[in-house]
PDB file of N, CA, C, O and CB in Angstrom:
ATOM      1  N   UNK A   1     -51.324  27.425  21.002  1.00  0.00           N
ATOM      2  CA  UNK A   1     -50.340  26.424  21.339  1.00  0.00           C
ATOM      3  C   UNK A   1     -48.999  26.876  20.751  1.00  0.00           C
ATOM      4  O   UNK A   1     -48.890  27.403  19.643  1.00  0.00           O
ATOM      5  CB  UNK A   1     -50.759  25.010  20.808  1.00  0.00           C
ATOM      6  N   UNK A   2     -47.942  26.612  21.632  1.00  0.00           N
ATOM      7  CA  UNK A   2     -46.732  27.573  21.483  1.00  0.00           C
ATOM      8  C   UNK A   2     -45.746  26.369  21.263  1.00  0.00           C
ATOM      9  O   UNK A   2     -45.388  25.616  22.168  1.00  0.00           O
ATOM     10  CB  UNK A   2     -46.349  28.699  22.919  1.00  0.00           C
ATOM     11  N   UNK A   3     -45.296  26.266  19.764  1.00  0.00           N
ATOM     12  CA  UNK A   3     -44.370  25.360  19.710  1.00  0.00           C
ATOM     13  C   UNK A   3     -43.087  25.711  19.899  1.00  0.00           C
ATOM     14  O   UNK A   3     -42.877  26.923  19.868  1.00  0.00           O
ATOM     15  CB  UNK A   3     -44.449  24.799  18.711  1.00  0.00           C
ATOM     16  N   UNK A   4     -41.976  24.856  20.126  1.00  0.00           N
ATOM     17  CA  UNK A   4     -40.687  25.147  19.997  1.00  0.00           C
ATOM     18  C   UNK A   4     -39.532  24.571  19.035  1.00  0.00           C
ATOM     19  O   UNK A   4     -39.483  23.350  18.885  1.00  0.00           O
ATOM     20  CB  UNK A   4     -40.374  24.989  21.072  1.00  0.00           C
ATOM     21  N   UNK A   5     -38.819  25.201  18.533  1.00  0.00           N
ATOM     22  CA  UNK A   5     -38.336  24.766  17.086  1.00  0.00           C
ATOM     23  C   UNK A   5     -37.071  24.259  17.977  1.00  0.00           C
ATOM     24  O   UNK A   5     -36.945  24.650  19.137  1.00  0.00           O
ATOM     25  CB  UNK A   5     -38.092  26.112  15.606  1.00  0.00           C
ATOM     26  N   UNK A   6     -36.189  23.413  17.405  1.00  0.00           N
ATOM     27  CA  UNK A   6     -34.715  23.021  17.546  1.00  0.00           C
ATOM     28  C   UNK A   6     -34.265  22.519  16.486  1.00  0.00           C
ATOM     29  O   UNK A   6     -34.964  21.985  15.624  1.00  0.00           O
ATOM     30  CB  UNK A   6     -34.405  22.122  18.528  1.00  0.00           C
ATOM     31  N   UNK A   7     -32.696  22.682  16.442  1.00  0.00           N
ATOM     32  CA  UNK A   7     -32.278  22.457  15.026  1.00  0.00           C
ATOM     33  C   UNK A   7     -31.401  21.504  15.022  1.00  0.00           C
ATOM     34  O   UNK A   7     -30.406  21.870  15.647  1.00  0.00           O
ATOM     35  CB  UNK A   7     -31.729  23.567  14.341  1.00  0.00           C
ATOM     36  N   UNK A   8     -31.285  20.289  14.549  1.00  0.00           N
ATOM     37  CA  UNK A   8     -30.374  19.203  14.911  1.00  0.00           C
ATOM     38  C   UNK A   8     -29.429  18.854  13.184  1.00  0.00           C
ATOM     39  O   UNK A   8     -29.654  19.443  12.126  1.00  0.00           O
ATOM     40  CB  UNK A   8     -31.534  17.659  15.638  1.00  0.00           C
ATOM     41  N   UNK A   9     -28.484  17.835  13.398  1.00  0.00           N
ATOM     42  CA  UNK A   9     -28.271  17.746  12.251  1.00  0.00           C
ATOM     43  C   UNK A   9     -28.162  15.501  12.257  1.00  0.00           C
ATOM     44  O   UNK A   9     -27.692  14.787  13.143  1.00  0.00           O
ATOM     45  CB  UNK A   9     -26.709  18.983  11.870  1.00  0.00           C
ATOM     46  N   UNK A  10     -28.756  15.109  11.013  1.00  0.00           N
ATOM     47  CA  UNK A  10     -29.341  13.992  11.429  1.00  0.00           C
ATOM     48  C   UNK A  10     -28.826  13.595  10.374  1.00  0.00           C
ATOM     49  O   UNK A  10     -29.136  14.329   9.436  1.00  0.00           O
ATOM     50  CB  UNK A  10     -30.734  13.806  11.765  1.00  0.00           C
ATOM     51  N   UNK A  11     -27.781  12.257   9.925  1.00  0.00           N
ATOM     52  CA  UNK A  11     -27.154  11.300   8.722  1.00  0.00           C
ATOM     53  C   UNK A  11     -26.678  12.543   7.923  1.00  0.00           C
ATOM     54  O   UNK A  11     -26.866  12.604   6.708  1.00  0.00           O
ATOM     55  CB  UNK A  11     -28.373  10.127   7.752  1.00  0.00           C
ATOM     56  N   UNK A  12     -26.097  13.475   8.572  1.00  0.00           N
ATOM     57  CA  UNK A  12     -24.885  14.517   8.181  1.00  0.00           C
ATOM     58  C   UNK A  12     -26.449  15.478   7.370  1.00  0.00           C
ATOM     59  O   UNK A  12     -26.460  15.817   6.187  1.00  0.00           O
ATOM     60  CB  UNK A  12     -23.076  13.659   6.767  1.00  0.00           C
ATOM     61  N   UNK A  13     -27.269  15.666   8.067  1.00  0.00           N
ATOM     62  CA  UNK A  13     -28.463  16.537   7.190  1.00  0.00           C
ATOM     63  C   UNK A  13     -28.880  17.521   8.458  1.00  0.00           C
ATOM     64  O   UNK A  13     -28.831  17.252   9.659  1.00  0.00           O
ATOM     65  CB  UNK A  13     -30.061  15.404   6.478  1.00  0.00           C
ATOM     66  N   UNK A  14     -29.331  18.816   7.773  1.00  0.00           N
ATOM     67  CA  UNK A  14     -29.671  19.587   9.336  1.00  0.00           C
ATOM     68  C   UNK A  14     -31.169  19.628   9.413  1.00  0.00           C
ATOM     69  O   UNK A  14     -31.787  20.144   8.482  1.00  0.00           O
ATOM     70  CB  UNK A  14     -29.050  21.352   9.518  1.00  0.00           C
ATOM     71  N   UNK A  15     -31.625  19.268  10.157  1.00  0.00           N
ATOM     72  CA  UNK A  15     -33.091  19.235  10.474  1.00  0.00           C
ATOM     73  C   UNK A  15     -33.820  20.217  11.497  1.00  0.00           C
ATOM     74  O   UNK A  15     -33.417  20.322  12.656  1.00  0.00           O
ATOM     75  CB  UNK A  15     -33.327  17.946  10.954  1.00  0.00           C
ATOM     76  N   UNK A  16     -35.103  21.054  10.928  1.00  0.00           N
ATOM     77  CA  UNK A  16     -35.505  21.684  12.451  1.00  0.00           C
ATOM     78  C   UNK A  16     -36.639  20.365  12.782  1.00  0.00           C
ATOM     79  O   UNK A  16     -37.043  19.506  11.998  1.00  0.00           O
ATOM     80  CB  UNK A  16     -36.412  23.685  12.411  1.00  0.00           C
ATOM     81  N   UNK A  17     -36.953  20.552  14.154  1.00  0.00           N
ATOM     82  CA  UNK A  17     -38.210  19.676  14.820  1.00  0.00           C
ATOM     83  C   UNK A  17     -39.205  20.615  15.636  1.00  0.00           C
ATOM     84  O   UNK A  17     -38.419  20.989  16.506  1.00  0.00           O
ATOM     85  CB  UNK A  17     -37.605  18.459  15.953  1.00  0.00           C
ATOM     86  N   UNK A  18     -39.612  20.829  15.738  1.00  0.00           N
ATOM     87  CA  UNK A  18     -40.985  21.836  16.386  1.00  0.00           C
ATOM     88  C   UNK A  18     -41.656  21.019  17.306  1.00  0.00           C
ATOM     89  O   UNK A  18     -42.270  20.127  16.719  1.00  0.00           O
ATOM     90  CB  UNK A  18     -42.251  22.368  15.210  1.00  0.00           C
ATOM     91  N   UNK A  19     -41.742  20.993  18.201  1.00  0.00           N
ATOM     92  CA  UNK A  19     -42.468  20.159  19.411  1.00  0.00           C
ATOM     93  C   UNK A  19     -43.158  21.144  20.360  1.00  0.00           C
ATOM     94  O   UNK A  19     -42.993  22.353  20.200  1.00  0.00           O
ATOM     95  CB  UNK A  19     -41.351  19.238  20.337  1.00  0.00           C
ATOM     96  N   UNK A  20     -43.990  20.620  21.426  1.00  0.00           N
ATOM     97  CA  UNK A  20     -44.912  21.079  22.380  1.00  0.00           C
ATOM     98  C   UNK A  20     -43.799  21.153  23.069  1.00  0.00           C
ATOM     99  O   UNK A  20     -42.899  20.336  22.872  1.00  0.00           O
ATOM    100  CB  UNK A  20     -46.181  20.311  22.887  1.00  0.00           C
ATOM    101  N   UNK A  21     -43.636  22.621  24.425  1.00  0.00           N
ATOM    102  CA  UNK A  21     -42.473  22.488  25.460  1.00  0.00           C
ATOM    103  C   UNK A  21     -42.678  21.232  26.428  1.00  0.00           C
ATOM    104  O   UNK A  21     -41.724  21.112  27.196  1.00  0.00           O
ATOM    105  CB  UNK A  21     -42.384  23.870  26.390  1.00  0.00           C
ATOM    106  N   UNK A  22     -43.704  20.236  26.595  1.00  0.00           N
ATOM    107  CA  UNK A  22     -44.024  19.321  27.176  1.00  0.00           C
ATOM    108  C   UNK A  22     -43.182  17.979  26.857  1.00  0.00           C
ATOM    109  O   UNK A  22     -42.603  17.244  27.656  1.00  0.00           O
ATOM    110  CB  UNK A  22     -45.283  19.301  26.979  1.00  0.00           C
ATOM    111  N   UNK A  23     -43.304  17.865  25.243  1.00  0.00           N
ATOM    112  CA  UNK A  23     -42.624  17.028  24.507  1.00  0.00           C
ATOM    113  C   UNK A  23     -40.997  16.761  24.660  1.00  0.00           C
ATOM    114  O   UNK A  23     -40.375  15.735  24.936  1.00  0.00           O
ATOM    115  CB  UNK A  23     -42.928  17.456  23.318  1.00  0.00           C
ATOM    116  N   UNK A  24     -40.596  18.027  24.384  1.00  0.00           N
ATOM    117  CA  UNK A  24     -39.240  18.369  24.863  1.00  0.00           C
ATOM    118  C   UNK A  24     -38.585  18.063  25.869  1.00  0.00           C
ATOM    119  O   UNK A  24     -37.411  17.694  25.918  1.00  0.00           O
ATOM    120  CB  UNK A  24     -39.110  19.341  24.963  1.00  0.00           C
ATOM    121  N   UNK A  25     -39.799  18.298  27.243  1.00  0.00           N
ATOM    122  CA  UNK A  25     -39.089  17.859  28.277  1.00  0.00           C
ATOM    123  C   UNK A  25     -39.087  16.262  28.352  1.00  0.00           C
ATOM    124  O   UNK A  25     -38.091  15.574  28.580  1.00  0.00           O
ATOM    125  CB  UNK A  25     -39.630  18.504  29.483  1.00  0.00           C
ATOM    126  N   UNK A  26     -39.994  15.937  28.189  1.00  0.00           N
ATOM    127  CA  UNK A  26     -39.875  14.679  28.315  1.00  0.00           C
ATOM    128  C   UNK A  26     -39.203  14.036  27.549  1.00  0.00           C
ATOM    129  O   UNK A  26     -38.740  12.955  27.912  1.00  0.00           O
ATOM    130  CB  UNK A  26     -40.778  14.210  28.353  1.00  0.00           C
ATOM    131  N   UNK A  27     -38.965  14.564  26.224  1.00  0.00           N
ATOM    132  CA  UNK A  27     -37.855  13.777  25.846  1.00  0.00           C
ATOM    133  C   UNK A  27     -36.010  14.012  26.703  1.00  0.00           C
ATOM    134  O   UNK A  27     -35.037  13.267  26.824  1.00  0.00           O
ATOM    135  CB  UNK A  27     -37.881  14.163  24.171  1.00  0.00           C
ATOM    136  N   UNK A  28     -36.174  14.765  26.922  1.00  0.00           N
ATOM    137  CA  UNK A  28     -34.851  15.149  28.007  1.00  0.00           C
ATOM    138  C   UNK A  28     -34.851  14.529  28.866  1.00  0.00           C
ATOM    139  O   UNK A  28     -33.819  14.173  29.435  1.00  0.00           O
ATOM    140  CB  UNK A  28     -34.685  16.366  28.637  1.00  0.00           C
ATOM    141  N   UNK A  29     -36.155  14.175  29.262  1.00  0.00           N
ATOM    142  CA  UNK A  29     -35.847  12.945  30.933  1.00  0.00           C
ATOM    143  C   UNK A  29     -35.321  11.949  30.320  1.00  0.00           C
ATOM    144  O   UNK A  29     -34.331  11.382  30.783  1.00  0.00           O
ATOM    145  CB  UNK A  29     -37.365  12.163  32.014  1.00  0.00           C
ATOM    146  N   UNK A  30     -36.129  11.432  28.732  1.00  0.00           N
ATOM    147  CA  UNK A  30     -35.779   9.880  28.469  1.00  0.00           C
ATOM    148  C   UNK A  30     -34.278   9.944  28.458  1.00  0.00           C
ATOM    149  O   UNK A  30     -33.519   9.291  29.174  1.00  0.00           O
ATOM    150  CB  UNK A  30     -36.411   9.191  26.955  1.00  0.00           C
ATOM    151  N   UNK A  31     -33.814  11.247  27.101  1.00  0.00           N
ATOM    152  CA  UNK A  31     -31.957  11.288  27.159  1.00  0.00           C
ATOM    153  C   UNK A  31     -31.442  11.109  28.511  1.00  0.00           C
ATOM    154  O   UNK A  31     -30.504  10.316  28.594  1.00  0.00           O
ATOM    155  CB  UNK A  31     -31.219  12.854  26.666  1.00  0.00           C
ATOM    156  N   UNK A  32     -31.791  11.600  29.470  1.00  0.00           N
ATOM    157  CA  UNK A  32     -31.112  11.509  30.593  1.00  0.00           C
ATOM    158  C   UNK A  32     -31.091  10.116  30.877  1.00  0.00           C
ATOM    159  O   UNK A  32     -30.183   9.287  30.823  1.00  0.00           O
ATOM    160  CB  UNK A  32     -31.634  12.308  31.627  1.00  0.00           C
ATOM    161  N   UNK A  33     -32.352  10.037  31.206  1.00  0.00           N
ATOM    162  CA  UNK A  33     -32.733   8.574  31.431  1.00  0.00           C
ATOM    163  C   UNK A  33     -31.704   6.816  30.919  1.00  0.00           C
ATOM    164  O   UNK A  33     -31.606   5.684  31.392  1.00  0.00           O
ATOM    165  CB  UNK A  33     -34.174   8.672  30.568  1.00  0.00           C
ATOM    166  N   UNK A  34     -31.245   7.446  29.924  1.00  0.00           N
ATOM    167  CA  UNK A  34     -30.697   6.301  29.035  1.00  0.00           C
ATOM    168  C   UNK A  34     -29.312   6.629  28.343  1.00  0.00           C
ATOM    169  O   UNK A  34     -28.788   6.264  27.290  1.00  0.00           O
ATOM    170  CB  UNK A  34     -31.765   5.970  27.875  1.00  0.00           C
ATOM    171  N   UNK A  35     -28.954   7.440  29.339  1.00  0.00           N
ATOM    172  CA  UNK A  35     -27.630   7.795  29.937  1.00  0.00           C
ATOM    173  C   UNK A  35     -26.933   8.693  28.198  1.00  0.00           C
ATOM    174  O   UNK A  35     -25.759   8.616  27.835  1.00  0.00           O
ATOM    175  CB  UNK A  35     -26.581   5.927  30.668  1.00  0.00           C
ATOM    176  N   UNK A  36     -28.268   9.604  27.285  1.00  0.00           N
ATOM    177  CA  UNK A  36     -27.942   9.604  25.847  1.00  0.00           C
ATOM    178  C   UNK A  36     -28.036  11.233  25.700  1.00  0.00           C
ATOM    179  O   UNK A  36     -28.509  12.075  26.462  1.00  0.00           O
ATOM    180  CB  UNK A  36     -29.070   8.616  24.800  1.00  0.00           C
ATOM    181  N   UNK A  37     -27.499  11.330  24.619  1.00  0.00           N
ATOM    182  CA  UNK A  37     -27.540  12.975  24.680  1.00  0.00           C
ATOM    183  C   UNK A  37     -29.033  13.130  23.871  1.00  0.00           C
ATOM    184  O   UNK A  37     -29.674  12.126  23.563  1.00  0.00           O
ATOM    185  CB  UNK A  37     -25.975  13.898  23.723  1.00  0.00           C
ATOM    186  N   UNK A  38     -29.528  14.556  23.555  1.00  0.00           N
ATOM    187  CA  UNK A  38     -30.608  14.264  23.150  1.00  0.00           C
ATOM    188  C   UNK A  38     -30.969  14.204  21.491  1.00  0.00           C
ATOM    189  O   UNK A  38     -31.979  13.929  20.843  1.00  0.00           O
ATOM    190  CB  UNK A  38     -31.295  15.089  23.842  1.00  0.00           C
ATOM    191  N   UNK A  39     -28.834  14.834  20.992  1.00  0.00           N
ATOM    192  CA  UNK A  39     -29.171  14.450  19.378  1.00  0.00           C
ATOM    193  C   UNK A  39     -29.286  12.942  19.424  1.00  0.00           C
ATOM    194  O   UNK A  39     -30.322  12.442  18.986  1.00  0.00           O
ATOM    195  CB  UNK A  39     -27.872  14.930  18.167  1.00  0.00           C
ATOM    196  N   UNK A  40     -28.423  12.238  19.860  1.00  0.00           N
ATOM    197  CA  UNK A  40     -28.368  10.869  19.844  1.00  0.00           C
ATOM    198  C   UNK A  40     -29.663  10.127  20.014  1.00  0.00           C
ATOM    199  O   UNK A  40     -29.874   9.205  19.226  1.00  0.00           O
ATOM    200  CB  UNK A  40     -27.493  10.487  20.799  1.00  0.00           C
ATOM    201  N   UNK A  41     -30.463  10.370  20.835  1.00  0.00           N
ATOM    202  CA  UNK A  41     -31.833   9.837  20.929  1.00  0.00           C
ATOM    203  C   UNK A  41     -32.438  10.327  20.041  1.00  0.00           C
ATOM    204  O   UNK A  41     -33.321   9.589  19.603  1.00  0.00           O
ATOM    205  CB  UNK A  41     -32.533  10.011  22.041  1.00  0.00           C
ATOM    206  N   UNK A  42     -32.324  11.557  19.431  1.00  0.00           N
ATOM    207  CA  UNK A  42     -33.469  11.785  18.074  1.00  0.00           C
ATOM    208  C   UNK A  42     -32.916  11.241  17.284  1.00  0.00           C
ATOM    209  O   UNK A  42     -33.614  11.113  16.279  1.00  0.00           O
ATOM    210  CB  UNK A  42     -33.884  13.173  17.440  1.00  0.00           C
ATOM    211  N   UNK A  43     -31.839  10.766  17.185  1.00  0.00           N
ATOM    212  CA  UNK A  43     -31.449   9.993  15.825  1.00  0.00           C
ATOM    213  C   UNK A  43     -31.911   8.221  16.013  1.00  0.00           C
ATOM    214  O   UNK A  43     -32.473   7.528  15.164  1.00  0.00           O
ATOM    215  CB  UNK A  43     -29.489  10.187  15.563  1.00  0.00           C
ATOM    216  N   UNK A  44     -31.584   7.921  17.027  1.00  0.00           N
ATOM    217  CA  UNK A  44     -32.275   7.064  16.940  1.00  0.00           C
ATOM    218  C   UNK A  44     -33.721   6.368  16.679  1.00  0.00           C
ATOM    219  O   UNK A  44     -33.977   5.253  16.226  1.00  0.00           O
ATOM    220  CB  UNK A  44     -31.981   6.986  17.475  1.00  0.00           C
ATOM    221  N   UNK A  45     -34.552   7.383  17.108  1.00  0.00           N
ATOM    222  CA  UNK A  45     -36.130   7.579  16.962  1.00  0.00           C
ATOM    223  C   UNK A  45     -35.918   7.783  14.957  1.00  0.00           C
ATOM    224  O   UNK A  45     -36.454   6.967  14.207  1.00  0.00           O
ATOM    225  CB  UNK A  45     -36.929   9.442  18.175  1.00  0.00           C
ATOM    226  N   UNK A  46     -35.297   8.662  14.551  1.00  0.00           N
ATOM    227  CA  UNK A  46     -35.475   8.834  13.168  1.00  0.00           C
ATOM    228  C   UNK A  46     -35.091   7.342  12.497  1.00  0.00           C
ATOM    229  O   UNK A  46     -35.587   6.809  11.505  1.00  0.00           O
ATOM    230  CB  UNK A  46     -34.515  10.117  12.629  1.00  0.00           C
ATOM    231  N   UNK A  47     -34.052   6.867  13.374  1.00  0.00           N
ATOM    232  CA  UNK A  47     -33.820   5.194  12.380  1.00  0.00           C
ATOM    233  C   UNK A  47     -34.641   4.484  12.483  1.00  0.00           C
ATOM    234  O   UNK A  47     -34.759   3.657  11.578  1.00  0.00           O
ATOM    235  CB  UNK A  47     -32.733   4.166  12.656  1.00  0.00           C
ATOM    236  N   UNK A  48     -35.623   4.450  13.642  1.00  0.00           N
ATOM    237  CA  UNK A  48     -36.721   3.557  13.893  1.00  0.00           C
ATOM    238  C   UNK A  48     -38.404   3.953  13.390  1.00  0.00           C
ATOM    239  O   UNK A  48     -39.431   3.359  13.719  1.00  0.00           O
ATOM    240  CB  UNK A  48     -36.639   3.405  15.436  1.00  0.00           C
ATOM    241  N   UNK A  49     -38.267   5.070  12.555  1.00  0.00           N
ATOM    242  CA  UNK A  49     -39.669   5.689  12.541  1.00  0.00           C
ATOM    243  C   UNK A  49     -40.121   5.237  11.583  1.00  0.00           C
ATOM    244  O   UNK A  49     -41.259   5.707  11.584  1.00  0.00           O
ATOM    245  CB  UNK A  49     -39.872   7.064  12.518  1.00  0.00           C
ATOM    246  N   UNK A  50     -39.974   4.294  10.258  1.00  0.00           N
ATOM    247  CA  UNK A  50     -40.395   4.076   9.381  1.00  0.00           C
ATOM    248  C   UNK A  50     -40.638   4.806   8.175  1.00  0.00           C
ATOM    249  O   UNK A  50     -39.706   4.889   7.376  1.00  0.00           O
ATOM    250  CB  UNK A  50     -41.029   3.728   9.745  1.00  0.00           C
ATOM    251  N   UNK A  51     -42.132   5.549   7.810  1.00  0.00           N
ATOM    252  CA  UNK A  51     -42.385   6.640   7.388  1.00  0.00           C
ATOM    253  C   UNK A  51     -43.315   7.282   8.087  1.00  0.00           C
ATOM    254  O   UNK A  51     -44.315   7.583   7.435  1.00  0.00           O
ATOM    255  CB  UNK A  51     -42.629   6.581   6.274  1.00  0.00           C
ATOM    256  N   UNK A  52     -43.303   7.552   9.079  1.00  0.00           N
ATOM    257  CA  UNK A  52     -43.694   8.741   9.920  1.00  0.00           C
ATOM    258  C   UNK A  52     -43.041   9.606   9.710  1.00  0.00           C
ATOM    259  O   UNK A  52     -41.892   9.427   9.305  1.00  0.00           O
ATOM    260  CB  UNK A  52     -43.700   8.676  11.163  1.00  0.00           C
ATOM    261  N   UNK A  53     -43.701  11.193   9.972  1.00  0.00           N
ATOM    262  CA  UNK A  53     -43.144  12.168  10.039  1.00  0.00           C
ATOM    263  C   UNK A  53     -42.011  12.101  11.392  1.00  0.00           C
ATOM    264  O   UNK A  53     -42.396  11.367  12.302  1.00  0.00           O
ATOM    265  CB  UNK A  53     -44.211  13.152  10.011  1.00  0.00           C
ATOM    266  N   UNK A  54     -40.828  12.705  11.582  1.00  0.00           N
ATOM    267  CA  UNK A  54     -40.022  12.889  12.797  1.00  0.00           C
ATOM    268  C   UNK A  54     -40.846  13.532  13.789  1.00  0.00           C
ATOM    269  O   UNK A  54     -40.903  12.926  14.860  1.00  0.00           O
ATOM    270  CB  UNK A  54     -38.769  13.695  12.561  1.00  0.00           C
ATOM    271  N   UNK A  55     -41.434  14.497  13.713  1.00  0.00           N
ATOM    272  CA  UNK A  55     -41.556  15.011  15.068  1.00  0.00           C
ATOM    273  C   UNK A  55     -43.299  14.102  15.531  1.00  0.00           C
ATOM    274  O   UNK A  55     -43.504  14.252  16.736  1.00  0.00           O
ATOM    275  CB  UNK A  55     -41.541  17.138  15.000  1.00  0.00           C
ATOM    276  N   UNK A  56     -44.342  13.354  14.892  1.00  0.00           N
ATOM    277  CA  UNK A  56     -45.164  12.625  15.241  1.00  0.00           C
ATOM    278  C   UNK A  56     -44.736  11.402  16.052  1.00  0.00           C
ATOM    279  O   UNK A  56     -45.381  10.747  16.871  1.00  0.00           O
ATOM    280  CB  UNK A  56     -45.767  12.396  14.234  1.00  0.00           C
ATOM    281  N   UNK A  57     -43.057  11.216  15.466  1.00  0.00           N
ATOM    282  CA  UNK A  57     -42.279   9.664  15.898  1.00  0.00           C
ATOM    283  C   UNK A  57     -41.954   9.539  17.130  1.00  0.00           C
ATOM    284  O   UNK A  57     -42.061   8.539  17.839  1.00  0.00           O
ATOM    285  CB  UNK A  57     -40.930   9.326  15.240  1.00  0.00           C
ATOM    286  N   UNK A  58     -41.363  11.051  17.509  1.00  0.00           N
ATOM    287  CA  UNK A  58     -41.257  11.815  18.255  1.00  0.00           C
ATOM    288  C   UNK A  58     -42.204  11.621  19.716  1.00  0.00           C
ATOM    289  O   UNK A  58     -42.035  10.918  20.712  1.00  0.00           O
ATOM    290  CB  UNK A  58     -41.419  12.855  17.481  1.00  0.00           C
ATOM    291  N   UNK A  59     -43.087  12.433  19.387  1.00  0.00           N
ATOM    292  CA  UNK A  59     -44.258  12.295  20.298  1.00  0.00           C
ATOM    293  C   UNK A  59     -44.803  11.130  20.266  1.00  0.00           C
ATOM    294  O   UNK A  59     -45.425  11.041  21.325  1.00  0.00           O
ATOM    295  CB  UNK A  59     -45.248  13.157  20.080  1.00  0.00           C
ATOM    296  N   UNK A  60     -45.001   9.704  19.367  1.00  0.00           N
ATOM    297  CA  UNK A  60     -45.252   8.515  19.871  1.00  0.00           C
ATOM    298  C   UNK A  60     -44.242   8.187  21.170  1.00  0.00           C
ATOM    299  O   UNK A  60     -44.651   7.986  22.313  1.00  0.00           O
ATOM    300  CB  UNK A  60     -45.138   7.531  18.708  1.00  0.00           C
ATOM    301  N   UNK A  61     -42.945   8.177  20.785  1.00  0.00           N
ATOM    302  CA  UNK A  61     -41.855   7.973  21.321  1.00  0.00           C
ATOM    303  C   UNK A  61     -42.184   8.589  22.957  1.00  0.00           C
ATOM    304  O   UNK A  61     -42.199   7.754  23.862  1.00  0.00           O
ATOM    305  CB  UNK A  61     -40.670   8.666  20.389  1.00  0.00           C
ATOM    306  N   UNK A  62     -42.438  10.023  23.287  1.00  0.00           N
ATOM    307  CA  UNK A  62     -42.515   9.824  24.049  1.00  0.00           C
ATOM    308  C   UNK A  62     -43.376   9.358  25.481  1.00  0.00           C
ATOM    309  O   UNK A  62     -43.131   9.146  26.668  1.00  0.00           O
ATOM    310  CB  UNK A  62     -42.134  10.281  23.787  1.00  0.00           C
ATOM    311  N   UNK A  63     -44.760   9.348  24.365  1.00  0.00           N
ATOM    312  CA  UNK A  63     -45.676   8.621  25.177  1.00  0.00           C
ATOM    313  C   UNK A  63     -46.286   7.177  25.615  1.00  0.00           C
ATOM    314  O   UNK A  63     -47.152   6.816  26.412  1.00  0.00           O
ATOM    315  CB  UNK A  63     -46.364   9.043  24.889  1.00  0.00           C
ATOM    316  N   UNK A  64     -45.300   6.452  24.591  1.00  0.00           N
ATOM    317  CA  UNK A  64     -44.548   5.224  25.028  1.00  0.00           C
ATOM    318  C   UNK A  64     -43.450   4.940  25.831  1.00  0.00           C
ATOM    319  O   UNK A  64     -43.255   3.774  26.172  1.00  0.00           O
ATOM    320  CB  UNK A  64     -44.212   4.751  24.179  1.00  0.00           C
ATOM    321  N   UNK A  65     -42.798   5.718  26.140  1.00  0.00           N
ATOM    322  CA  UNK A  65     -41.481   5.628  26.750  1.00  0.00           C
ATOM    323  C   UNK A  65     -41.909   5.480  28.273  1.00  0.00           C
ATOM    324  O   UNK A  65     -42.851   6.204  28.597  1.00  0.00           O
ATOM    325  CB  UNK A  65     -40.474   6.978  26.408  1.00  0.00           C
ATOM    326  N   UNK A  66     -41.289   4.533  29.424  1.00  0.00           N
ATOM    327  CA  UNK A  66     -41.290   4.748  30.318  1.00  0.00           C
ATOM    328  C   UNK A  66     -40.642   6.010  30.959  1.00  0.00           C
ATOM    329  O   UNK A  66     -39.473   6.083  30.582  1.00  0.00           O
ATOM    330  CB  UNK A  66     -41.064   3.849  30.563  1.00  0.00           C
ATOM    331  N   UNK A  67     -41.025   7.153  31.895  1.00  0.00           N
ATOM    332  CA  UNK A  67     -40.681   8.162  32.717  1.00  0.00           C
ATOM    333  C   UNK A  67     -40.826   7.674  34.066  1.00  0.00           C
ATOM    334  O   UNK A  67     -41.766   7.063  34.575  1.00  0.00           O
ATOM    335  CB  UNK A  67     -41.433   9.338  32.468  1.00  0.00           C
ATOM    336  N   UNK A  68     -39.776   8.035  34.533  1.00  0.00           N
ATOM    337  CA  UNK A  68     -39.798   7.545  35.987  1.00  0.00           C
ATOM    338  C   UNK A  68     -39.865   8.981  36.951  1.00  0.00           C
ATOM    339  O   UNK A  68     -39.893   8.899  38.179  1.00  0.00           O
ATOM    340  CB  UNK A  68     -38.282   6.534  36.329  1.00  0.00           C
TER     341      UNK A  68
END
């Protein structure tokens, strides 16, 4: 299984996230989707994750998310 790293920077902090290329995309439909870029949507997922790890919050996130 072939992950993919990206490097964001999150409450002025730089973060990598490692996801499935599956994950990724789908999180790109949701950004699209909700008219958001896709740092902006990971930051939001990070304000809402509690103590979850980010990239598990991540993948809840997107298999809750409606895709159209």
């Amino acid at each position: 299984m072939n992950l993919i790293k990206k490097s964001f920077t999150l409450e002025g902090h730089k973060t990598s996230i490692a996801l499935e290329p599956e994950f990724w995309e789908a999180l790109g439909k949701l950004a699209e989707m909700s008219d958001s870029s896709l740092p902006k949507l990971i930051s939001s997922i990070d304000e809402n994750r509690s103590n979850r790890p980010l990239a598990s919050a991540i993948r809840v996130y997107c298999l809750t998310a409606k895709i159209k």
